[in-house]
C-alpha positions as a printed Julia matrix, in Angstrom:
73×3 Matrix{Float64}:
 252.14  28.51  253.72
 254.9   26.67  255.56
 257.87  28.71  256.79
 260.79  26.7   254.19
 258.04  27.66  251.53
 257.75  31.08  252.35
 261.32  31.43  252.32
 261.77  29.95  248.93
 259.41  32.4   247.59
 261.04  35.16  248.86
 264.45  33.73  247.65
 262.51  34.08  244.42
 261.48  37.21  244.33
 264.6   38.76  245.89
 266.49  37.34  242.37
 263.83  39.24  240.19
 264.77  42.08  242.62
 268.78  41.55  242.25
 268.28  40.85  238.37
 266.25  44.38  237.73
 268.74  46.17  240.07
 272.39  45.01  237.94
 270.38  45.51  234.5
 269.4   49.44  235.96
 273.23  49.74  237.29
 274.14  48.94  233.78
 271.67  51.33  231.88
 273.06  54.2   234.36
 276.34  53.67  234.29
 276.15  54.15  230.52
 275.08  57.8   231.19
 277.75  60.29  231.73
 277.81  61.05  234.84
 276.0   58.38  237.32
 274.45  59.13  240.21
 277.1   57.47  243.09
 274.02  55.87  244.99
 273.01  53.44  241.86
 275.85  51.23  242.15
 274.59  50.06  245.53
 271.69  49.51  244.52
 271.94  45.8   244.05
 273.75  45.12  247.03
 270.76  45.2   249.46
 268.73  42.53  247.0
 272.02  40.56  247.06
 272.57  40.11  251.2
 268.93  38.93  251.28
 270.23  36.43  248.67
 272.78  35.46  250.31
 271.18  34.56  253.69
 267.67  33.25  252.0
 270.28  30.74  249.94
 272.19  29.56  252.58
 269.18  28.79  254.77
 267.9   26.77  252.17
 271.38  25.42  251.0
 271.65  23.95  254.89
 267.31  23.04  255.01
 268.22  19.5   253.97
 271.11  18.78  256.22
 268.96  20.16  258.98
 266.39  17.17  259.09
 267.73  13.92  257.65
 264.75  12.51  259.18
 262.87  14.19  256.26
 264.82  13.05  253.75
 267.54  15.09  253.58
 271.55  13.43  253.54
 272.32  10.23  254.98
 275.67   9.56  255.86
 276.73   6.06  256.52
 280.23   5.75  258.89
């Protein structure tokens, strides 16, 4: 498995992660009173998001050689 490949599958499974986290923020916070801790409990899922979908947001600017952008000045 290629490194870009790898990362896209995490950046997959870190969404499932992120998605089941908010929907179990939203069950608990329903309750009366909510454990403190469960409203950060998405926030970890959501970093890894964040730096797994700019890595791949910048993979095809990286290697234009590979098909990525072309500019033409």
């Amino acid at each position: 498995m290629s490194w870009n490949r790898g990362i896209r599958q995490t950046h997959r499974w870190l969404s499932v992660a992120f998605t089941v986290a908010v929907i179990a923020n939203i069950v608990v916070m329903g309750q009366e009173a909510p454990p403190v801790w469960v409203a950060y409990l998405a926030l970890p899922p959501l970093l890894l998001l964040l730096l797994t979908g700019l890595y791949l947001f910048v993979l095809p600017y990286r290697s234009p050689a590979r098909g990525g952008a072309r500019h033409s000045d």
